[in-house]
C-alpha positions as a Markdown table, in Angstrom:
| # | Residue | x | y | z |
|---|---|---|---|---|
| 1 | Unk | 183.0 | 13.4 | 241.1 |
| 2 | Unk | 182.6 | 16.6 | 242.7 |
| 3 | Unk | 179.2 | 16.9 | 244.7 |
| 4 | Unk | 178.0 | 19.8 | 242.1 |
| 5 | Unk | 178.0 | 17.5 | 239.8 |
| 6 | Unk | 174.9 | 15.3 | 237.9 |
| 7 | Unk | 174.5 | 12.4 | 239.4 |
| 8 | Unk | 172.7 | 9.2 | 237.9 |
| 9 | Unk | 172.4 | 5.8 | 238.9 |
| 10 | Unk | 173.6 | 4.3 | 235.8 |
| 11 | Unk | 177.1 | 6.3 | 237.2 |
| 12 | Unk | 177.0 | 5.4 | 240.7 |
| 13 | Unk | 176.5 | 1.8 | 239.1 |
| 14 | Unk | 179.6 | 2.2 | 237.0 |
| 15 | Unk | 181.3 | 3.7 | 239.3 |
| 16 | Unk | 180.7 | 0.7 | 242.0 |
| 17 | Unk | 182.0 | -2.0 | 238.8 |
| 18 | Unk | 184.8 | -0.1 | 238.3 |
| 19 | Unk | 185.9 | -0.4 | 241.4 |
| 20 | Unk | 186.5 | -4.0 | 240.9 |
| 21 | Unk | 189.9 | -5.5 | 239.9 |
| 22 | Unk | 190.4 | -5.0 | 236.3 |
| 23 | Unk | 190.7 | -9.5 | 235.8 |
| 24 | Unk | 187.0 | -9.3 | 237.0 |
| 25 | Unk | 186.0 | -6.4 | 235.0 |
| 26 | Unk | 187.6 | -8.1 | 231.8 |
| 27 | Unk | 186.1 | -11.5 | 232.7 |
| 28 | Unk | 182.6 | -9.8 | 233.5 |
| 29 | Unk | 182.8 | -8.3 | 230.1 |
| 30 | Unk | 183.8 | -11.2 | 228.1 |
| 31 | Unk | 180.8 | -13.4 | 229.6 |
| 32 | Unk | 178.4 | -10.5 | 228.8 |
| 33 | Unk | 179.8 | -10.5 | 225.1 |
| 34 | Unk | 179.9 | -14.0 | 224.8 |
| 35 | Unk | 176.5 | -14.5 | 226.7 |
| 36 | Unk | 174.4 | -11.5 | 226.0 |
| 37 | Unk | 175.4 | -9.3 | 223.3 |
| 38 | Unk | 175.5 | -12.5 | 220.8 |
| 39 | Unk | 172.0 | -12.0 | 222.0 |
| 40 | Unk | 171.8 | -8.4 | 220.4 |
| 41 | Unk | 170.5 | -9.7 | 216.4 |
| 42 | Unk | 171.7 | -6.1 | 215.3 |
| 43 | Unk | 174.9 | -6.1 | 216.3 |
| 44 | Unk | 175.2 | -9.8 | 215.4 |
| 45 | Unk | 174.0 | -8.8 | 212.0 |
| 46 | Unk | 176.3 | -5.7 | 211.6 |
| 47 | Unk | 179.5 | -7.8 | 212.2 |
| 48 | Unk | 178.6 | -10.4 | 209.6 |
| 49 | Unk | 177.1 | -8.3 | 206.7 |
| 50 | Unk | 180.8 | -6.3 | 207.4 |
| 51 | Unk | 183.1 | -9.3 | 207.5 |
| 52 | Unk | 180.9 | -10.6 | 204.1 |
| 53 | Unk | 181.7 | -7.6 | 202.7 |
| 54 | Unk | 185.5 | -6.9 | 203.9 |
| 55 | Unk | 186.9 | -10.8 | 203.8 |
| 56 | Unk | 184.3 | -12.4 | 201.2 |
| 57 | Unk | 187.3 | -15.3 | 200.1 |
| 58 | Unk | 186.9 | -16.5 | 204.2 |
| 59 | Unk | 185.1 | -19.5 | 204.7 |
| 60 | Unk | 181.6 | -19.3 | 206.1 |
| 61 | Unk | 182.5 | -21.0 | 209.3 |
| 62 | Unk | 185.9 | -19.2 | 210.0 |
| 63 | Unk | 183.2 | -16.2 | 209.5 |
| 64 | Unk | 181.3 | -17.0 | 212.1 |
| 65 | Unk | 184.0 | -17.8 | 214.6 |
| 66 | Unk | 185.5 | -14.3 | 214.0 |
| 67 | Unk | 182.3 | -12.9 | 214.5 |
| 68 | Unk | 181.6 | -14.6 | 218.0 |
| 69 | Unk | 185.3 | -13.3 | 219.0 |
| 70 | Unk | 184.0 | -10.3 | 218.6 |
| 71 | Unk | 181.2 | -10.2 | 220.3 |
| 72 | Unk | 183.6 | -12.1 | 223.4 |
| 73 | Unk | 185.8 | -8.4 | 222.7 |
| 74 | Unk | 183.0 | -5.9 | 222.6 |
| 75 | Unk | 181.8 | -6.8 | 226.6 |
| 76 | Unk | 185.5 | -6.9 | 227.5 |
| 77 | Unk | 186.3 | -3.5 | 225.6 |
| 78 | Unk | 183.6 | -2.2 | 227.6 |
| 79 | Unk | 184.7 | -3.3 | 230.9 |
| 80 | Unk | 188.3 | -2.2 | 230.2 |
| 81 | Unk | 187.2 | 1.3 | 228.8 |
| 82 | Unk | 185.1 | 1.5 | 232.1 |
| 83 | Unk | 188.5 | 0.7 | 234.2 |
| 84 | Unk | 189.8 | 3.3 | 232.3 |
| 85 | Unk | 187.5 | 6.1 | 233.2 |
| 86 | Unk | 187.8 | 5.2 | 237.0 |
| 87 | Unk | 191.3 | 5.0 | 237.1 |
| 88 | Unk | 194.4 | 7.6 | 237.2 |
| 89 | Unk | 196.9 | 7.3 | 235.0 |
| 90 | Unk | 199.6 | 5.9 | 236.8 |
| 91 | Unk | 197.3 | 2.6 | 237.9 |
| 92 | Unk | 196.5 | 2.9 | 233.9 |
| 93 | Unk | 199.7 | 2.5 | 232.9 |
| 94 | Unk | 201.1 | -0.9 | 235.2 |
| 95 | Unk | 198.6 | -2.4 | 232.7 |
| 96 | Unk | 200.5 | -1.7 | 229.4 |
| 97 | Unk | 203.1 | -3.7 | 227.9 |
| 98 | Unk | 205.5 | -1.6 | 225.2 |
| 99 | Unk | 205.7 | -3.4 | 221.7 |
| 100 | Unk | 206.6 | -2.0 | 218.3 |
| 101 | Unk | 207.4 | 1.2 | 217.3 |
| 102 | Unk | 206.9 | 3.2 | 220.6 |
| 103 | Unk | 210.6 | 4.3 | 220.7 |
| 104 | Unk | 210.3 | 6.2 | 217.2 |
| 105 | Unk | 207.2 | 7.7 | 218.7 |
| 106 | Unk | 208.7 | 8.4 | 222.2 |
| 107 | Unk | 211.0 | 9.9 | 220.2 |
| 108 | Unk | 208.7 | 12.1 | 218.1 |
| 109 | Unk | 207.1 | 14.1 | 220.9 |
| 110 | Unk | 210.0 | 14.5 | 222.6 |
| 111 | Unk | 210.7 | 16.3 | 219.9 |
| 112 | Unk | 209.2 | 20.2 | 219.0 |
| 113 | Unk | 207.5 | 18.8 | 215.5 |
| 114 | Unk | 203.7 | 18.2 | 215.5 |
| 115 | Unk | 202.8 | 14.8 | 216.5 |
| 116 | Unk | 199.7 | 13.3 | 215.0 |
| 117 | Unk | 198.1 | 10.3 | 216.5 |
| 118 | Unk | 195.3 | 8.2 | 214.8 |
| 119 | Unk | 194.3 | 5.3 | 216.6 |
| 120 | Unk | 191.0 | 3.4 | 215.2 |
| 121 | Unk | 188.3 | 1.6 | 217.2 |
| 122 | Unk | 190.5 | -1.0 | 217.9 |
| 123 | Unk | 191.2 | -2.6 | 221.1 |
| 124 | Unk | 191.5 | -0.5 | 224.0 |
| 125 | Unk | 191.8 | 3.0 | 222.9 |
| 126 | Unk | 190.8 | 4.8 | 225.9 |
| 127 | Unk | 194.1 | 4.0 | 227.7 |
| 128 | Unk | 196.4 | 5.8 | 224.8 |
| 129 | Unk | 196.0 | 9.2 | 226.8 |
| 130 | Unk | 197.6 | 8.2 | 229.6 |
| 131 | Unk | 201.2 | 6.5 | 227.8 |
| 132 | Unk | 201.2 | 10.3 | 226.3 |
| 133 | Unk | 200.3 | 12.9 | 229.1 |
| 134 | Unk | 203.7 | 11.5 | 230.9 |
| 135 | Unk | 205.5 | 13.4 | 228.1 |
| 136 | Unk | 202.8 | 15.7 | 226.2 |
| 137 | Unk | 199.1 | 17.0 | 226.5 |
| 138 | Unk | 197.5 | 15.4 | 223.9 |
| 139 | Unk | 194.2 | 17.2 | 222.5 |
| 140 | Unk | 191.3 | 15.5 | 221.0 |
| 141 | Unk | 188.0 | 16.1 | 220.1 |
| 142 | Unk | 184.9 | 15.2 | 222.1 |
| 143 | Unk | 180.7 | 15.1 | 221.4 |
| 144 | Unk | 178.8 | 15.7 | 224.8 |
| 145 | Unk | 177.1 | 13.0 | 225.8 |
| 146 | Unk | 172.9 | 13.5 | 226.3 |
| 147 | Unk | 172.9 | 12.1 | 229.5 |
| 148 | Unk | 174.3 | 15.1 | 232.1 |
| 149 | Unk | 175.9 | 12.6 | 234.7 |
| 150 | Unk | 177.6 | 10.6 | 232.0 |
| 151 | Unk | 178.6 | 13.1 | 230.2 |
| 152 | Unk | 180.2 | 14.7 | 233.5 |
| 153 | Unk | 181.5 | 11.2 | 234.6 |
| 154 | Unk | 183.5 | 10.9 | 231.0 |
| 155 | Unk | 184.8 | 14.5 | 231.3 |
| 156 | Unk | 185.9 | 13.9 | 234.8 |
| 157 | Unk | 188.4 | 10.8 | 233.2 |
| 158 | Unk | 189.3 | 13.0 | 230.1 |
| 159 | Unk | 190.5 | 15.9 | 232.8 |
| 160 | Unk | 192.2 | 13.4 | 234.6 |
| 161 | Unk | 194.5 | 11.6 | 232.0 |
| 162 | Unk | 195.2 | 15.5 | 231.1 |
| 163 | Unk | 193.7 | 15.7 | 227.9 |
| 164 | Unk | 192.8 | 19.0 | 226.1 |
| 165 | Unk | 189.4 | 18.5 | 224.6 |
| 166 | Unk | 188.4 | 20.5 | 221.3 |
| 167 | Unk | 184.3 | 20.8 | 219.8 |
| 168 | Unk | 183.4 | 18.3 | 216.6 |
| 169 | Unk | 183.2 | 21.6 | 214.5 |
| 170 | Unk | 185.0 | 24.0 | 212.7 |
| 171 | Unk | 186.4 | 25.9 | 216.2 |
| 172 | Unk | 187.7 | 22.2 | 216.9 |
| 173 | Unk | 189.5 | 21.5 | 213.6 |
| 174 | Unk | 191.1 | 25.1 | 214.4 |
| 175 | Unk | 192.2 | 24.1 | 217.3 |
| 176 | Unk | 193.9 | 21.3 | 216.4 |
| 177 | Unk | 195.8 | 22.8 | 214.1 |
| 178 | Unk | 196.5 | 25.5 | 216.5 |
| 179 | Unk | 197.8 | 22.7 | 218.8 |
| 180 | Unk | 199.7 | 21.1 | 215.5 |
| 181 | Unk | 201.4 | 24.2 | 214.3 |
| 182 | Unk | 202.8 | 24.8 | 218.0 |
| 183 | Unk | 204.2 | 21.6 | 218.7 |
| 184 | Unk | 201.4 | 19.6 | 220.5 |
| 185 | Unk | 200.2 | 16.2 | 220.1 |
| 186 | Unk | 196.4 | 16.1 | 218.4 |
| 187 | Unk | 194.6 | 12.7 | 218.2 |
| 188 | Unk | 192.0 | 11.3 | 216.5 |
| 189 | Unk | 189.6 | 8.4 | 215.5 |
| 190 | Unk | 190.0 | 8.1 | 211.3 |
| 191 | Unk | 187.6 | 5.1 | 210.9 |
| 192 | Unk | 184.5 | 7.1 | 211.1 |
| 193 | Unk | 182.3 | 7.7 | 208.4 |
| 194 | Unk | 182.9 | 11.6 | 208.6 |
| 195 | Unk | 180.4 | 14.4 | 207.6 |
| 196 | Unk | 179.2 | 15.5 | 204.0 |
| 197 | Unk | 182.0 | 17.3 | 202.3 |
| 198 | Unk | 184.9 | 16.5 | 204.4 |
| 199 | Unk | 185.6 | 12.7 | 202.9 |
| 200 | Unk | 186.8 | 10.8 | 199.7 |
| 201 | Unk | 185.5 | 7.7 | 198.8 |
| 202 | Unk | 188.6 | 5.0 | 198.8 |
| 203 | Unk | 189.2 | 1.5 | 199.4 |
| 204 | Unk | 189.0 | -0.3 | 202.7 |
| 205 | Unk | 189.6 | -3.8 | 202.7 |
| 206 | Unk | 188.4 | -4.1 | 199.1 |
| 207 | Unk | 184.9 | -1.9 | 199.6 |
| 208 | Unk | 184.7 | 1.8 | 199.1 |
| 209 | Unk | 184.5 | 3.6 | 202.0 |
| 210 | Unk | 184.0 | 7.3 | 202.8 |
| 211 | Unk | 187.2 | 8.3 | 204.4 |
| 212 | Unk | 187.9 | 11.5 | 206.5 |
| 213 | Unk | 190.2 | 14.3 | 204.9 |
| 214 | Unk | 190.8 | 15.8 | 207.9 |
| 215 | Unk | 193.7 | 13.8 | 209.2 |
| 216 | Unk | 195.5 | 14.7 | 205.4 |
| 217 | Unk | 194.6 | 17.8 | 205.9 |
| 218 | Unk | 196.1 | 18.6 | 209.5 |
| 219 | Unk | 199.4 | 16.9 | 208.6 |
| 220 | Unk | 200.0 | 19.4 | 205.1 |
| 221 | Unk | 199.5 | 22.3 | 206.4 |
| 222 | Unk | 200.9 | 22.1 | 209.8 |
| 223 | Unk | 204.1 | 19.7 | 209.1 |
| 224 | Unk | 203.2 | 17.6 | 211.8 |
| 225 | Unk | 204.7 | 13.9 | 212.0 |
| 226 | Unk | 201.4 | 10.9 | 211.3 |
| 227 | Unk | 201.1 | 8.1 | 213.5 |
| 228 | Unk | 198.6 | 5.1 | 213.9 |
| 229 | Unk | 198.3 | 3.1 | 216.8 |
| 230 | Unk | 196.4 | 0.4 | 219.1 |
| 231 | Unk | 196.5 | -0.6 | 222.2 |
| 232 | Unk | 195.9 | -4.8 | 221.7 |
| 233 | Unk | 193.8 | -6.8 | 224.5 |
| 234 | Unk | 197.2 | -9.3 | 225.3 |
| 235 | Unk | 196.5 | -12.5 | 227.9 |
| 236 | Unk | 197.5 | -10.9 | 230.5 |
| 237 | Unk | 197.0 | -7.0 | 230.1 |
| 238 | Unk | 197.4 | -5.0 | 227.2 |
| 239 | Unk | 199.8 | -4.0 | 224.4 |
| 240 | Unk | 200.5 | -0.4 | 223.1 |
| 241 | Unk | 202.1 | -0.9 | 219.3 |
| 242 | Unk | 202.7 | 2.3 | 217.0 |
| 243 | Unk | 203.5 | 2.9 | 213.6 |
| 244 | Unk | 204.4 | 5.8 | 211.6 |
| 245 | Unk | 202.1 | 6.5 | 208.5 |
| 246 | Unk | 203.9 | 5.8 | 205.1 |
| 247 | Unk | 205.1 | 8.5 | 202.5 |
| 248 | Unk | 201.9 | 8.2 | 200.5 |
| 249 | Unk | 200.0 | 9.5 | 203.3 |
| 250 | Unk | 201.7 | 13.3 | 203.0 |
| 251 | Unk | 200.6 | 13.6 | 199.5 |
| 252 | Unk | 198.7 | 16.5 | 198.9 |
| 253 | Unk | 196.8 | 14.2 | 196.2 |
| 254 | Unk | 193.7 | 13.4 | 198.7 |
| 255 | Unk | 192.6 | 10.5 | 196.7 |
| 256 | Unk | 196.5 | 9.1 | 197.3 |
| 257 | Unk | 196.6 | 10.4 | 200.9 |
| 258 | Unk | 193.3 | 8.5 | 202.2 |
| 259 | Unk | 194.0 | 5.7 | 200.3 |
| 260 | Unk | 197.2 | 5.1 | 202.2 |
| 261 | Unk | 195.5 | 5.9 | 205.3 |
| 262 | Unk | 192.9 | 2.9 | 205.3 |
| 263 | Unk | 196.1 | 0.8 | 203.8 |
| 264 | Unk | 197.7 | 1.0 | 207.2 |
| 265 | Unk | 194.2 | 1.1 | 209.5 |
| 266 | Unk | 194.1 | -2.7 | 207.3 |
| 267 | Unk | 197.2 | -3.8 | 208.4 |
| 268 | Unk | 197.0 | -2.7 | 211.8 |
| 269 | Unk | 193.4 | -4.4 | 212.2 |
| 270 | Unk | 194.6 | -7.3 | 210.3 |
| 271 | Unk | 197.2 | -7.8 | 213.5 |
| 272 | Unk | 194.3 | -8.8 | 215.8 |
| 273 | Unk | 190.9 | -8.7 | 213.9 |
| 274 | Unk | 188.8 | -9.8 | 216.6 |
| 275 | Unk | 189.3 | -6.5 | 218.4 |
| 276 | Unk | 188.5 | -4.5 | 215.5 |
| 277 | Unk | 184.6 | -2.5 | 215.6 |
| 278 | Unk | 183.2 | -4.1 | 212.9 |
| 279 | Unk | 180.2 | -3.7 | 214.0 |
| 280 | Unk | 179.8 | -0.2 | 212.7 |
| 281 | Unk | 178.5 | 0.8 | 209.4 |
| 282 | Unk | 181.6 | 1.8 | 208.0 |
| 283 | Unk | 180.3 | 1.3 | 203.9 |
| 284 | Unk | 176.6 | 2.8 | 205.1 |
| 285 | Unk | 177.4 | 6.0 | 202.5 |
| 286 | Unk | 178.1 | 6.1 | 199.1 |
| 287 | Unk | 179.0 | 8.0 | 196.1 |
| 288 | Unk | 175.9 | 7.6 | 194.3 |
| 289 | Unk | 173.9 | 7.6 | 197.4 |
| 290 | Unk | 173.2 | 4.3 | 197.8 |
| 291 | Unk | 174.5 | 1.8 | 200.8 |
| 292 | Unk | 176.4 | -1.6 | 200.7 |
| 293 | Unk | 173.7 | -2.9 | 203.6 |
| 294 | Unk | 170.3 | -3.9 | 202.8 |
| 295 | Unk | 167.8 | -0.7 | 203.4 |
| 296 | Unk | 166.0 | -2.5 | 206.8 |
| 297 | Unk | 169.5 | -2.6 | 208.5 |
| 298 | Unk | 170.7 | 1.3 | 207.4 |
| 299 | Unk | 169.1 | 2.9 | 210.4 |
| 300 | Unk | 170.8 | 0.4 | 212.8 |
C-alpha cells in the first residue's frame, strides 16, 4: 500500500495474518468458525431458519451438522479471501486445481463473444479474477467500503488481479454492457436479493426468492455467452469448476430466464453445500411485502 494511502490498524493487522502461509490462514479460520462464530446466535440462527426453509425433508440432526460445517467454512472463507487480497496472482494461482468445464470456458474468452461470469457466494470467489486476468480483464462491480483504509486495502487487490471495476448504479450496468457488447468478460454475484424494480420473484430451492434481472438482461441485449462458477475449498487447496448456463436462461421470458438461473445456482451449491452463504437473508423480501423470517430476525 502506497504511503498516501489510509492506514488503519485493523489493515496493518490483516496485512501481518496474511502474511502467513495460506495452511495456517485456513486452519486459523476454521478454528475461529468452528470455535467462535458458532458463538455468533445471529448467524447461527440465519443458517438454520434458511436450511428449514430450503431443505425442510432433512432430518433435524443432519440440519444441524450442515449448519456447524458452515460455520467451520465461513472463518476459513475469510482467511482464504484474506490470502487473496495479499497475494498476486501468480502465488494465487499455484493454489487452484482445474475441474469441470474450464476448457469450454477457456475456450469462450479466447474467443471475441461476450463472456458472462456469475459466480455465487460460494466457496472462494475472490480468487476467480486471477484464473481470468491471464487471458482477459474481467470487470465487476464494486460498493466502497466505509472504512477508508479497508476500502483502499480491497482496491489495492482488485488493481492488482487486473480487474476493471464499474459503480452499483445505472453508470455501472452501462458499463457492463459497454464491456459485453465489445468483447470483455463482465462478472457478477446473482444470489443477492437485488434492489426494488430490478427482480422477479422465482423459486430457489423450493421458496420464492427475489431474483436479479440484470444478469438476463446483459446476456439479450448484448449476445454475450452465460457462465456460473465456484471455486470449491478441496483438502488440499482449491477447485475452480465452471458451467455454462442452459437454454432457458437466454429467454427473453424473465419469469423463464430467472427461473433457470437459480435452477443451476441449486445445482452448483448442491455440489458442496457446506460452502454455500446461507447465512444471508436471501427470502427476507416478498411479493406481498411480507418476509419468510420471523419479524425480530429481519433486521439481522
Amino acid at each position: 500500500m502506497s504511503s498516501d494511502q489510509p492506514k488503519s490498524a485493523l489493515v496493518t493487522s490483516l496485512k501481518l495474518i496474511g502474511a502467513l502461509p495460506f495452511s495456517v490462514k485456513r486452519t486459523l479460520g476454521r478454528l475461529f468458525g468452528r470455535f467462535f462464530i458458532r458463538l455468533d446466535k445471529r448467524t447461527v440462527r440465519g443458517i438454520d431458519q434458511n436450511l428449514a426453509l430450503c431443505f425442510p425433508n432433512m432430518a433435524l440432526d443432519e440440519r444441524k451438522a450442515l449448519r456447524n460445517q458452515r460455520l467451520v467454512h465461513i472463518g476459513q472463507t475469510g482467511m482464504e479471501m484474506l490470502h487473496a487480497w495479499t497475494h498476486t496472482p501468480e502465488e494465487l494461482l499455484t493454489l487452484l486445481e482445474f475441474g469441470e468445464g474450464v476448457d469450454e470456458f477457456k475456450h469462450a474468452l479466447e474467443s471475441e463473444q461476450g463472456v458472462l461470469l456469475m459466480a455465487p457466494h460460494l466457496g472462494s470467489w475472490e480468487y476467480i479474477p486471477s484464473f481470468v486476468s491471464q487471458m482477459r480483464t474481467m470487470t465487476t462491480m464494486y460498493r466502497p467500503q466505509k472504512d477508508k483504509a479497508m476500502d483502499a486495502f480491497i482496491l489495492e487487490s482488485r488493481k492488482r488481479a487486473g480487474t476493471e471495476l464499474a459503480p452499483t448504479d445505472r453508470r455501472g450496468v452501462m458499463q457492463l454492457m459497454k464491456a459485453l457488447k465489445s468483447g470483455g468478460v463482465v462478472g457478477i454475484l446473482p444470489d443477492q436479493v437485488p434492489a426494488e424494480g430490478s427482480g422477479e420473484y422465482v423459486p430457489f430451492f423450493g421458496q420464492p426468492a427475489y431474483t436479479m434481472t440484470l444478469a438476463s438482461q446483459l446476456t439479450s441485449k448484448s449476445g454475450a455467452k452465460a457462465f456460473i462458477c465456484a471455486v470449491f475449498q478441496t483438502q488440499k487447496g482449491l477447485k475452480f469448476e465452471v458451467f455454462p448456463l442452459n437454454e432457458n436462461f437466454y429467454s427473453e421470458d424473465l419469469q423463464t430466464s430467472t427461473a433457470s438461473l437459480n435452477k443451476s445456482l441449486e445445482s452448483l451449491i448442491l455440489r458442496h453445500p457446506e460452502q454455500y452463504q446461507w447465512e444471508y437473508k436471501r427470502f427476507k423480501k416478498q411479493a406481498d411485502g411480507s418476509s419468510l423470517y420471523p419479524r425480530s430476525s429481519d433486521n439481522d
